[in-house]
ZATORKE-715643 format. One line per 2 residues: their letters; for each residue z, y negated, x negated of N, C-alpha, C, CB. Coordinates in steps of 0.2 Angstrom, whole numbers, plus 5000, padded with zeros to 4 digits. Last residue first. Glycine has a CB too. Layout:
a> Z,Y,X,Z,Y,X,Z,Y,X,Z,Y,X  ...;
END
This chain:
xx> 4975,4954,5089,4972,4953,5096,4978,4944,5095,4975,4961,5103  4964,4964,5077,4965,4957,5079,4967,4956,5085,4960,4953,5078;
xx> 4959,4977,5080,4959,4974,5074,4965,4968,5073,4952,4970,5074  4963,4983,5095,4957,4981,5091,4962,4979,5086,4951,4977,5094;
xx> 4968,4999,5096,4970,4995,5096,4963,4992,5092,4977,4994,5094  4966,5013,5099,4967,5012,5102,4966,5007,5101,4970,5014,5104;
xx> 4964,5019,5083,4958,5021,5090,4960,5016,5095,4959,5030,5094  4975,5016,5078,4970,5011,5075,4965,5013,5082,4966,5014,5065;
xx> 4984,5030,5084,4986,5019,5085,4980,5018,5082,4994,5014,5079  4978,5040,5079,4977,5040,5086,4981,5030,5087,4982,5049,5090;
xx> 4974,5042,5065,4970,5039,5068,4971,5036,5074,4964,5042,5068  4979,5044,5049,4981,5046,5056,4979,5038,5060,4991,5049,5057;
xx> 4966,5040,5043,4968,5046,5042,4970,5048,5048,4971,5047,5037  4954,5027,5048,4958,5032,5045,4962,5039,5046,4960,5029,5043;
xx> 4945,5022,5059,4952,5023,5061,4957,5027,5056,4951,5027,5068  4932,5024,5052,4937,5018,5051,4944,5018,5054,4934,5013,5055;
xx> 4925,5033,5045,4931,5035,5048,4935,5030,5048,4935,5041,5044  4913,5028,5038,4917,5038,5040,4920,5037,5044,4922,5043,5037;
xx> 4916,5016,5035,4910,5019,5039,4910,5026,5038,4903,5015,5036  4930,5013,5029,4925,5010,5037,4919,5010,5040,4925,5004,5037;
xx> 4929,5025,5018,4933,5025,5026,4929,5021,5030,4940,5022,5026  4920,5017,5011,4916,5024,5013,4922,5026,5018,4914,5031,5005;
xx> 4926,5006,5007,4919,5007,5010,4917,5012,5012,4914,5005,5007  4940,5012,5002,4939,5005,5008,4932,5006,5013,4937,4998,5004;
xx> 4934,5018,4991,4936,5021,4996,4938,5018,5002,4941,5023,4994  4927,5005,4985,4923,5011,4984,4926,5015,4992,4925,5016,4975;
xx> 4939,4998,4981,4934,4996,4985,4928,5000,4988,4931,4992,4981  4946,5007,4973,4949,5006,4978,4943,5004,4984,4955,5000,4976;
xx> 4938,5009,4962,4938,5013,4965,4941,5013,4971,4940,5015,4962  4938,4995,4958,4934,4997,4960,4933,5005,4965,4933,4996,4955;
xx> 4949,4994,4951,4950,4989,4958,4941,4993,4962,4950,4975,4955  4947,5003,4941,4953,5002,4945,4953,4999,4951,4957,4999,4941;
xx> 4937,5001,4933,4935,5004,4937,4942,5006,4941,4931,5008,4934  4943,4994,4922,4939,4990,4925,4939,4993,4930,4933,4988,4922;
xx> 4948,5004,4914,4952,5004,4916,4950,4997,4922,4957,5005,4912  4935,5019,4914,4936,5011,4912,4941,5010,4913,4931,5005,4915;
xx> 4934,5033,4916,4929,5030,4916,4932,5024,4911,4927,5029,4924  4946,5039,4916,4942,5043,4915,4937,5038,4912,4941,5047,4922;
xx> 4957,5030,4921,4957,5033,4915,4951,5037,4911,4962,5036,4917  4952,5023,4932,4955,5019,4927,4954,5023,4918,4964,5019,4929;
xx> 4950,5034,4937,4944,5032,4935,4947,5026,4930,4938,5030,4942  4965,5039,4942,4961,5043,4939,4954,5039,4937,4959,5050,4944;
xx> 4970,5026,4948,4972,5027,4940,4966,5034,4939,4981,5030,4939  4962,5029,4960,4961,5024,4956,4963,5023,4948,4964,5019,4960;
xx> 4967,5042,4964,4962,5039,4963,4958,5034,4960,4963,5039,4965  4982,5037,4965,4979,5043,4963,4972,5042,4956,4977,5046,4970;
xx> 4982,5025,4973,4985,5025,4968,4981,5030,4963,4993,5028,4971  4975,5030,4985,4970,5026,4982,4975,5027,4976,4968,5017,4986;
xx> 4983,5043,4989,4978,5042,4987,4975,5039,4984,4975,5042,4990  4995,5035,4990,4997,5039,4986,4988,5041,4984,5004,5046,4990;
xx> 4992,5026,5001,4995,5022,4994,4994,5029,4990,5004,5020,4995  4989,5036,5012,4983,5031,5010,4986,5028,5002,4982,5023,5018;
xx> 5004,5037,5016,4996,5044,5014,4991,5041,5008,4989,5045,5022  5007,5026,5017,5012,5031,5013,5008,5035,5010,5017,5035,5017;
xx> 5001,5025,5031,5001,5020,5022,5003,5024,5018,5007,5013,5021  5004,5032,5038,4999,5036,5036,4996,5029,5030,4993,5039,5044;
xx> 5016,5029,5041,5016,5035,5036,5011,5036,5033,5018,5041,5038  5013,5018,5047,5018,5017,5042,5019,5025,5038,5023,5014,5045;
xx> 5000,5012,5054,5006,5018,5055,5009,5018,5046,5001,5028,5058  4991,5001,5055,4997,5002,5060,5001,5006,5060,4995,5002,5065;
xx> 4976,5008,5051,4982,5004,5051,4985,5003,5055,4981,4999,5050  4976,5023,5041,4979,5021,5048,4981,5018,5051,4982,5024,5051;
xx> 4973,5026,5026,4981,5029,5033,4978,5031,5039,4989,5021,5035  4967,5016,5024,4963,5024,5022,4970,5028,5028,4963,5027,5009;
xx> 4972,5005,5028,4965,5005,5032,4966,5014,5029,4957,4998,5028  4980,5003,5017,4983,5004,5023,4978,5008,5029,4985,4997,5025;
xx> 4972,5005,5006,4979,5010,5006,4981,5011,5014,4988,5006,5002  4965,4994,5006,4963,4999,5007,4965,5005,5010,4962,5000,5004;
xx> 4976,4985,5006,4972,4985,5013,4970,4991,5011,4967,4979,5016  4979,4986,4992,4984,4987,4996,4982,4988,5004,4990,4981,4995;
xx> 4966,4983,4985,4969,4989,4984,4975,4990,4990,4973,4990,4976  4967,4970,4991,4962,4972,4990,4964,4979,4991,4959,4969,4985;
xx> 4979,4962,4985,4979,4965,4991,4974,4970,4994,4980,4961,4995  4980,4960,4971,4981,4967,4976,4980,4968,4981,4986,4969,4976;
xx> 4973,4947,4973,4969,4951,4969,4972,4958,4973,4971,4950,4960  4982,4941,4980,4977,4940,4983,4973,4946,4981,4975,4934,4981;
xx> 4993,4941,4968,4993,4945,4975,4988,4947,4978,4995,4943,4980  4985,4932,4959,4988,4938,4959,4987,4942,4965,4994,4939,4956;
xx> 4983,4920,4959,4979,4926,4964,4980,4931,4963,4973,4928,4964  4991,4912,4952,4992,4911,4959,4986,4915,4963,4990,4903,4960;
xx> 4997,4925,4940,4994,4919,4943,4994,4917,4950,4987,4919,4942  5008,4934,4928,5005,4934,4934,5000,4926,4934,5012,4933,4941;
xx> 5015,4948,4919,5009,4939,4917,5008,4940,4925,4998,4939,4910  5020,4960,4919,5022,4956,4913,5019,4948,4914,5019,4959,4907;
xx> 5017,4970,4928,5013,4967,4923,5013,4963,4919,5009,4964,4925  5030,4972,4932,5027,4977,4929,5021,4974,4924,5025,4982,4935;
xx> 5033,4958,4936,5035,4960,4931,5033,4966,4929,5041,4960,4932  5024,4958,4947,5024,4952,4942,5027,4956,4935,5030,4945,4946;
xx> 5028,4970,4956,5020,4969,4953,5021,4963,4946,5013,4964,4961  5041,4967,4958,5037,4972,4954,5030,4973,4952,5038,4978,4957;
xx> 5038,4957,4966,5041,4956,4960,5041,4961,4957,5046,4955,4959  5029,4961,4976,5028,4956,4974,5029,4956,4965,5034,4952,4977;
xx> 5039,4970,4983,5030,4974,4980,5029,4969,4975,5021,4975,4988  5048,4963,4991,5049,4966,4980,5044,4971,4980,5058,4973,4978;
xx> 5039,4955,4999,5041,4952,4992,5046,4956,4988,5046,4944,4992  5038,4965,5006,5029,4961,5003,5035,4958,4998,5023,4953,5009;
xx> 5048,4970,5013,5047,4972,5010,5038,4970,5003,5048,4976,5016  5053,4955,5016,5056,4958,5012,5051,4964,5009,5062,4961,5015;
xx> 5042,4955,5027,5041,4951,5022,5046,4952,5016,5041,4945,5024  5044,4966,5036,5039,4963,5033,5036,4961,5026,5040,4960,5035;
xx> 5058,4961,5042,5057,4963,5038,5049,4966,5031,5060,4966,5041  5052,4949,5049,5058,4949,5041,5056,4954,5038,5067,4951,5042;
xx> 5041,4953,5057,5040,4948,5052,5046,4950,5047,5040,4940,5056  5053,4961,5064,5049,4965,5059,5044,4959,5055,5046,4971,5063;
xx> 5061,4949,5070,5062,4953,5064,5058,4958,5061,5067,4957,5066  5050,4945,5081,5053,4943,5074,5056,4945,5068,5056,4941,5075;
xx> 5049,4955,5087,5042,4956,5081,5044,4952,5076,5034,4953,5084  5061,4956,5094,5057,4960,5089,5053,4960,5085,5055,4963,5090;
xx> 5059,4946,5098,5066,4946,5095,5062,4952,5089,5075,4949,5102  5049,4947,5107,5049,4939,5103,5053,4943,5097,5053,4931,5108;
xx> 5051,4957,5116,5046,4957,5112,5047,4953,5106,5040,4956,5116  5068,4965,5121,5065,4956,5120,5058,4957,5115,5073,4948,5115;
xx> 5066,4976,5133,5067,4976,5126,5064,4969,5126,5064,4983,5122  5069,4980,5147,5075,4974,5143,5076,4975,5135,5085,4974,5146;
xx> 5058,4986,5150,5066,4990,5150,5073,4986,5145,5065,4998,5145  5051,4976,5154,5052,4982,5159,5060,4986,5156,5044,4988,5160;
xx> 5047,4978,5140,5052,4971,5142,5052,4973,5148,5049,4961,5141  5038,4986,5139,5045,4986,5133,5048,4980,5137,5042,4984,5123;
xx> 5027,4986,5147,5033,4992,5149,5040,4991,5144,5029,5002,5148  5022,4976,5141,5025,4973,5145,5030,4979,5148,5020,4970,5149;
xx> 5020,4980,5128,5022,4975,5126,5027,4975,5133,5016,4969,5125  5017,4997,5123,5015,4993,5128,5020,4988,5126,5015,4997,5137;
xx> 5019,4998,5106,5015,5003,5112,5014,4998,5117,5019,5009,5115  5025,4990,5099,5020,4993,5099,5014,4994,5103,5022,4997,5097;
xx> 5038,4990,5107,5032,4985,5108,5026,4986,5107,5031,4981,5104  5042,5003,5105,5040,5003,5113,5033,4997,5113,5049,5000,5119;
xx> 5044,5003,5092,5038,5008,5093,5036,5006,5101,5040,5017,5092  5053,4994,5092,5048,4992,5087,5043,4997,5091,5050,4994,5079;
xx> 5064,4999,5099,5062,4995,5101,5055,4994,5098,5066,4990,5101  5067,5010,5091,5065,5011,5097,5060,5006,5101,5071,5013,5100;
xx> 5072,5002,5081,5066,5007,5079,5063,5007,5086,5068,5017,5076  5084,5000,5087,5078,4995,5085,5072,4997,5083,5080,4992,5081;
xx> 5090,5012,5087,5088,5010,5093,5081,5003,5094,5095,5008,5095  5085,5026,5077,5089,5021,5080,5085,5017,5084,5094,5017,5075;
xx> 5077,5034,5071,5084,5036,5072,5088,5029,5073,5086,5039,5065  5063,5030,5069,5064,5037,5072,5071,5036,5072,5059,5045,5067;
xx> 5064,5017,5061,5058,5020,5067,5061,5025,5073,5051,5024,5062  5073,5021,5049,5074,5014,5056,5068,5015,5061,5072,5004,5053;
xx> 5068,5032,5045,5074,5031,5050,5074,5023,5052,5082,5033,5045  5056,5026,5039,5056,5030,5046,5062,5031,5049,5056,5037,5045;
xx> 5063,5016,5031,5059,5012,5034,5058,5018,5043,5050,5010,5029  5070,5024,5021,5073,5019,5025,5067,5017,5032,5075,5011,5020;
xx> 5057,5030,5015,5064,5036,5020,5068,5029,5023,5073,5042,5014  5053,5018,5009,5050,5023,5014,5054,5027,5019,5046,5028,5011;
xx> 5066,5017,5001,5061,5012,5005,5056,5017,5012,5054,5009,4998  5065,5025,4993,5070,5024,4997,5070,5019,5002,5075,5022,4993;
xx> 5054,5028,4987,5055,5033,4990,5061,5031,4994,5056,5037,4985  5054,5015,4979,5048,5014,4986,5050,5021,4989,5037,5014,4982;
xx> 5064,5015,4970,5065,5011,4975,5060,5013,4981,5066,5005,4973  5057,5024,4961,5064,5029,4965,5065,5022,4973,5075,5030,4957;
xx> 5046,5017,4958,5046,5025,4960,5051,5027,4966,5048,5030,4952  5054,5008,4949,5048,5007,4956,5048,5012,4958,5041,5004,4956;
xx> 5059,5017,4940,5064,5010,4946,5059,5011,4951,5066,4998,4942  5050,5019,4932,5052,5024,4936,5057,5019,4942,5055,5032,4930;
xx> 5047,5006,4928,5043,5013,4931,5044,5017,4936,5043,5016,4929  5058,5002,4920,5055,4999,4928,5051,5004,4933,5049,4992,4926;
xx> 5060,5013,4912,5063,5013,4918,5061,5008,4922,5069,5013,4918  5042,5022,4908,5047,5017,4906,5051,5016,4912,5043,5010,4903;
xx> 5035,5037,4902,5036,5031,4908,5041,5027,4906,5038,5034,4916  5021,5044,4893,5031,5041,4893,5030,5035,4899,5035,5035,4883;
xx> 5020,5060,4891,5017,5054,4895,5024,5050,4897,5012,5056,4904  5025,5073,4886,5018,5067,4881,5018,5061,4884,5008,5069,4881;
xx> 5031,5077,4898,5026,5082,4894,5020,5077,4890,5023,5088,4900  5041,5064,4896,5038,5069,4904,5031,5071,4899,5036,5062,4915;
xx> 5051,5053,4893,5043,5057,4889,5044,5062,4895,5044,5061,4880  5055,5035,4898,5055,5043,4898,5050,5046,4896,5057,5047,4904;
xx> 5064,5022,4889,5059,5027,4892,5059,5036,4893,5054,5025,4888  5070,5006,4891,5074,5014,4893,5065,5016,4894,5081,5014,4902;
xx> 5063,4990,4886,5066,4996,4892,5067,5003,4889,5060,4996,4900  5065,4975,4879,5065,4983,4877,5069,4986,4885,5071,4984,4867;
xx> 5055,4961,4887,5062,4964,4887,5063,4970,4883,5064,4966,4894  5047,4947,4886,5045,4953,4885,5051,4959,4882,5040,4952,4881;
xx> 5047,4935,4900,5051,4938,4891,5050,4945,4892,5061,4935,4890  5033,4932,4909,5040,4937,4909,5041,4936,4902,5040,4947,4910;
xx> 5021,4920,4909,5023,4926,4907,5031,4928,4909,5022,4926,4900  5007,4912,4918,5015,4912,4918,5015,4921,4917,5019,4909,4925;
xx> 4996,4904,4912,4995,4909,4915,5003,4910,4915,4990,4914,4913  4991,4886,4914,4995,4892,4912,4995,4900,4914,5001,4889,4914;
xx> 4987,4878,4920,4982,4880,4917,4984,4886,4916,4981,4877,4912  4997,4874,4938,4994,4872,4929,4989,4879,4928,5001,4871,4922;
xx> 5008,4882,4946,5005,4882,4938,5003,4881,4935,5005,4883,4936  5005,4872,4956,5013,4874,4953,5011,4876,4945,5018,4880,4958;
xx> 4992,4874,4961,4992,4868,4960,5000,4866,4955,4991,4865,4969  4994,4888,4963,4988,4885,4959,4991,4878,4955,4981,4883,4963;
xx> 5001,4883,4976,5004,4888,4969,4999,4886,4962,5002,4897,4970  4991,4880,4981,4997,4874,4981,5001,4879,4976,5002,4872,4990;
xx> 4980,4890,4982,4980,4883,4980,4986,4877,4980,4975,4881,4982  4989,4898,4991,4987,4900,4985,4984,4894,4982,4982,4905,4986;
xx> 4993,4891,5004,5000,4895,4999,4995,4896,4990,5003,4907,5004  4978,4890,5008,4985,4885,5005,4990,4887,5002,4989,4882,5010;
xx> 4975,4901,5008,4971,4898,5004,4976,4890,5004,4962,4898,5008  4983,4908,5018,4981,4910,5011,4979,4906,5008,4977,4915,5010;
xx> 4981,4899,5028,4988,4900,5027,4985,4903,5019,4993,4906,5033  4968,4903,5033,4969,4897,5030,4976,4896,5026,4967,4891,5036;
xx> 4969,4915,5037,4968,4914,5031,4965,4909,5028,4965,4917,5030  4976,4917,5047,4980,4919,5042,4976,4916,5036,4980,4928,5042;
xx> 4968,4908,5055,4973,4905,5054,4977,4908,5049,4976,4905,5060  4956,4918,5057,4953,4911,5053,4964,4909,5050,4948,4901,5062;
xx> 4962,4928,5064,4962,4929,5056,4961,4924,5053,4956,4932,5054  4966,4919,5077,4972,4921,5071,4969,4924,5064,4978,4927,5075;
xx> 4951,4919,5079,4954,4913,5078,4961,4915,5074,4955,4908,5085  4948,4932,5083,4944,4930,5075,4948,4924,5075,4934,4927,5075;
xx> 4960,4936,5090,4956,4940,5088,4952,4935,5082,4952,4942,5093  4967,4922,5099,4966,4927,5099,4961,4929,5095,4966,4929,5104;
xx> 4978,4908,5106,4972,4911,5101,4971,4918,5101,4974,4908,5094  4986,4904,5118,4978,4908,5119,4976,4911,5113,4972,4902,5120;
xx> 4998,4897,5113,4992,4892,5116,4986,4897,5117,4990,4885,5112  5005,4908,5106,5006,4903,5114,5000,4900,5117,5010,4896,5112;
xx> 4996,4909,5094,4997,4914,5099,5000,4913,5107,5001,4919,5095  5001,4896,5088,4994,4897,5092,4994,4902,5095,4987,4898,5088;
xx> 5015,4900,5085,5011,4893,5089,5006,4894,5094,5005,4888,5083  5013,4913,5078,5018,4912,5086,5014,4905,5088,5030,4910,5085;
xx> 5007,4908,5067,5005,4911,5070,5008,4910,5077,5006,4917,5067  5022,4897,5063,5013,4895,5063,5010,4898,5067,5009,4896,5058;
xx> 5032,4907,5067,5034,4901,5069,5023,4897,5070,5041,4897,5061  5031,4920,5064,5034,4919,5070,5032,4911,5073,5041,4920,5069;
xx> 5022,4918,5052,5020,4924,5057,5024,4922,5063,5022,4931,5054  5029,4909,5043,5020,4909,5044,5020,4913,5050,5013,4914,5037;
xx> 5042,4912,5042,5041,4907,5043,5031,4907,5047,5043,4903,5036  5043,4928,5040,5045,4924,5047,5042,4915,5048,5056,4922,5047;
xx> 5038,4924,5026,5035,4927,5031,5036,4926,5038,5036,4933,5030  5048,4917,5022,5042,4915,5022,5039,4918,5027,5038,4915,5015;
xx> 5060,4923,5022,5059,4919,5025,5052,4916,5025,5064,4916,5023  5053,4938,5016,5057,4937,5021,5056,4931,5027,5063,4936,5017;
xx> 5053,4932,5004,5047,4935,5008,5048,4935,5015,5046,4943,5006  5068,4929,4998,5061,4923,4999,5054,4926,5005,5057,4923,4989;
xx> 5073,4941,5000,5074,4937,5003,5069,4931,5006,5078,4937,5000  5064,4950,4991,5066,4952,4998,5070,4946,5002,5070,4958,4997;
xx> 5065,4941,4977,5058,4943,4981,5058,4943,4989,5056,4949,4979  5080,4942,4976,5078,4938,4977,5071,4937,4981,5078,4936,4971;
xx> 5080,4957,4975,5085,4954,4980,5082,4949,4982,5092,4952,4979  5073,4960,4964,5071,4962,4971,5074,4959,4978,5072,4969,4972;
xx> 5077,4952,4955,5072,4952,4956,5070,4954,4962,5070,4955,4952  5092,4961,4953,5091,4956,4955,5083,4951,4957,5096,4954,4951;
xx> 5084,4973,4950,5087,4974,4954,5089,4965,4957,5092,4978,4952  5079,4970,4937,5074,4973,4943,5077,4971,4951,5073,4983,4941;
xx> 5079,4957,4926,5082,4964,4931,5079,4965,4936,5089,4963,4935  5070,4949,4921,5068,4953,4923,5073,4959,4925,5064,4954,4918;
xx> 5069,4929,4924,5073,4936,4925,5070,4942,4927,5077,4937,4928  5066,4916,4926,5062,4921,4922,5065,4928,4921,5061,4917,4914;
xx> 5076,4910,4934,5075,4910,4927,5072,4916,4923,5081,4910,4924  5078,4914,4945,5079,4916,4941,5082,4916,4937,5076,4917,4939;
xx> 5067,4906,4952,5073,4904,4955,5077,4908,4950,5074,4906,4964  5054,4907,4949,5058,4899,4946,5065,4901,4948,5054,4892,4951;
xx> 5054,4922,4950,5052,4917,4946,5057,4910,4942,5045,4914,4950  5054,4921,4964,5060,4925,4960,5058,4922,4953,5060,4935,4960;
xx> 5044,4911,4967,5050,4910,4969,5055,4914,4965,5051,4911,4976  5031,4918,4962,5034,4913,4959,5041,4910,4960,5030,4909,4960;
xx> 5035,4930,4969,5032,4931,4963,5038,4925,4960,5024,4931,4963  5032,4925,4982,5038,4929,4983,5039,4931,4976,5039,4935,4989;
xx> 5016,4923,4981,5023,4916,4984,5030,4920,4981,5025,4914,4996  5013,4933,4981,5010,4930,4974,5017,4925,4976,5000,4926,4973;
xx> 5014,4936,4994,5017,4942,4989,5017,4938,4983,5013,4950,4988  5011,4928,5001,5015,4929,5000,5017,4932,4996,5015,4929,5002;
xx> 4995,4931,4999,4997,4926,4994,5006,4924,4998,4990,4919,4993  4993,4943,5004,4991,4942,4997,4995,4935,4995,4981,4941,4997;
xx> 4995,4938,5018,4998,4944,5016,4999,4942,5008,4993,4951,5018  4985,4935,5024,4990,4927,5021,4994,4933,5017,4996,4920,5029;
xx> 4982,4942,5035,4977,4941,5029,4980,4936,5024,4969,4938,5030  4987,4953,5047,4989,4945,5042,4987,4944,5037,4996,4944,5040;
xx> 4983,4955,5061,4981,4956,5055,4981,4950,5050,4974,4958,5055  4995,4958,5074,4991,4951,5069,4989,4955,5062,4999,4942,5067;
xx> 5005,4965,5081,4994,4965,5083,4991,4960,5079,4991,4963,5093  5017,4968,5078,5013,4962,5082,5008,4962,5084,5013,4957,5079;
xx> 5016,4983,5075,5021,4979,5081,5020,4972,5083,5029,4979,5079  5006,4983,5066,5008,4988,5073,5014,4986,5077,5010,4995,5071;
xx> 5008,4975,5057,5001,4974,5063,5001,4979,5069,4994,4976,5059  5019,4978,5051,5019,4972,5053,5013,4973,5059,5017,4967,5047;
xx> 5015,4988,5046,5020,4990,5050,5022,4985,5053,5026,4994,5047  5006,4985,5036,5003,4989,5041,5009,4988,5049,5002,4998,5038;
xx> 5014,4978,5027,5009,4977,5030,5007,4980,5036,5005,4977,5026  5023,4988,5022,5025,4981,5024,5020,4978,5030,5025,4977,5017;
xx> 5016,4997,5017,5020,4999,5026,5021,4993,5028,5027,5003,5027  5008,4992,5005,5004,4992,5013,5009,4996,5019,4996,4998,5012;
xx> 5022,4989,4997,5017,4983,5002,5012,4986,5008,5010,4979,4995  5024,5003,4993,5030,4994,4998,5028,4991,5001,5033,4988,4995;
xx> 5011,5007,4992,5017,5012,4998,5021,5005,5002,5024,5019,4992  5010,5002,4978,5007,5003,4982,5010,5004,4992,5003,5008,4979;
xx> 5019,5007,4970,5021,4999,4971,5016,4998,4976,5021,4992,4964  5017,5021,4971,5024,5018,4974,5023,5012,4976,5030,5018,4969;
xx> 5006,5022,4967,5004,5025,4974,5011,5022,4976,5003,5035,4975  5007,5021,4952,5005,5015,4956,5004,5016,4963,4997,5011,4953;
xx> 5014,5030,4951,5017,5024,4951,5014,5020,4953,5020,5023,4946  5006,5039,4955,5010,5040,4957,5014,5033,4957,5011,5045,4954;
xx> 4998,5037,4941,4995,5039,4950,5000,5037,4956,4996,5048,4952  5007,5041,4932,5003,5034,4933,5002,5033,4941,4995,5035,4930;
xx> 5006,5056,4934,5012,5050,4934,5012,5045,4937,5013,5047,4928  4993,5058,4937,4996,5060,4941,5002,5056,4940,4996,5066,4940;
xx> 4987,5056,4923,4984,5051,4930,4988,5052,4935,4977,5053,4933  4995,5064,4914,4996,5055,4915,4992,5052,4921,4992,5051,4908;
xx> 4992,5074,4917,4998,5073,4918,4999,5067,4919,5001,5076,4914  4977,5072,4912,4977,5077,4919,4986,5073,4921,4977,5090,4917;
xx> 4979,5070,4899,4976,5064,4902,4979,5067,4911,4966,5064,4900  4987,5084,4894,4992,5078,4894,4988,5072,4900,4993,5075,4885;
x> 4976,5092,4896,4982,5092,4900,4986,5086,4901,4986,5098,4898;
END
């Protein structure tokens, strides 16, 4: 009962820090149409910046400000300003992936290139824990938990209860019926690059500090689990990330536990591959059916 209780906790926590990063993500590709593979090594970027800028600080809270800010401007920076370039001049579909993921492989070897040999640690802090029937969660834990619930309910009500939301879903939807009703496409997608990238840089810092040690692939490493989450949803729908996180989370801590804790990134890979040949359009399917990949 206790293992059954712990995969579910666990589950859960990792379905949270899961949930920040793939809406982040997903909710990005449904109002711009750019599959942003550079994704991974912002989150690792928004890591080392709360990092250096700090002082190695493990408040959660000021950690997140910092992440959500840094993410933020980085992300606007690669997506409005680099991506926006070439998206001017024609690029489309395989050439903006090539572009996300020359961005990755620079952000990630120029970090590389910031840390040296080193594997960079957190000061290892005493935290607040809770016992929940044998299975002790610690309060970063449970912090991440309560922030990705407040996160998520923020993210629908900006969708479904105001006006910007409104704008977000019209782009989405048709680009040219949305600027027919004096919604500015540019202004929009810009902001949702921001937000975006707030939301990728406190997945970031919670990933760093929950693990205590990061590298310059870290992210790279999550994102793997974090596209699955999104791909198993529905990319492009921000609830059906929400779906997809709490599964692969689930999931993935259950063979962690059952089997190896090796069998973690595995499992994720496992459900990745058996969605894009079931049911590539995942869960809520009716945006992914429509839209290609990449435009």
């Amino acid at each position: 009962m206790t293992l059954l209780l712990g995969i579910v906790i666990f589950g859960v926590y990792s379905a949270a820090l899961l949930a920040i990063g793939a809406v982040g993500f997903t909710l990005q590709f449904g109002v711009t149409n750019v599959l942003n593979l550079a994704f991974g090594s912002i989150l690792t970027a928004c890591i080392f910046a709360e990092y250096g800028l700090t002082g190695h600080s493990t408040n959660l809270w000021i950690a997140m400000a910092v992440g959500a800010a840094s993410g933020a401007v980085l992300s606007l920076l690669i997506g409005h300003v680099v991506v926006g370039a070439f998206l001017r001049r024609g690029a489309t579909g395989f050439g903006i992936a090539m572009v996300t993921i020359a961005i990755s492989l620079m952000v990630q070897f120029g970090l590389e290139a910031i840390q040296g040999p080193d594997i960079l640690s957190y000061s290892a802090g005493s935290q607040a824990t809770m016992n929940i029937g044998g299975v002790v969660l610690s309060s970063g834990q449970l912090t991440t938990i309560i922030v990705a619930v407040l996160a998520m309910a923020a993210v629908q009500v900006l969708l479904r209860m105001t006006k910007f939301g409104l704008a977000m879903r019209a782009t989405a939807a048709d680009v040219s019926l949305a600027r027919t009703c004096a919604v500015s496409p540019a202004r929009t997608r810009a902001v949702t690059w921001l937000i975006s990238g707030a939301l990728c840089g406190i997945c970031g810092v919670l990933l760093g500090i929950g693990e205590g040690s990061f590298s310059a692939s870290t992210g790279s490493d999550f994102f793997i689990t974090l596209a699955a989450a999104a791909v198993l949803g529905g990319i492009g729908k921000p609830a059906g990330a929400m779906i997809g996180a709490l599964i692969i989370g689930i999931v993935s801590q259950a063979a962690a536990a059952v089997i190896a804790p090796s069998y973690k990134t595995i499992a994720a890979w496992v459900i990745l591959i058996a969605v894009l040949v079931l049911r590539p359009q995942g869960i809520l399917a009716e945006f992914a059916a429509d839209r290609e990949l990449v435009a």
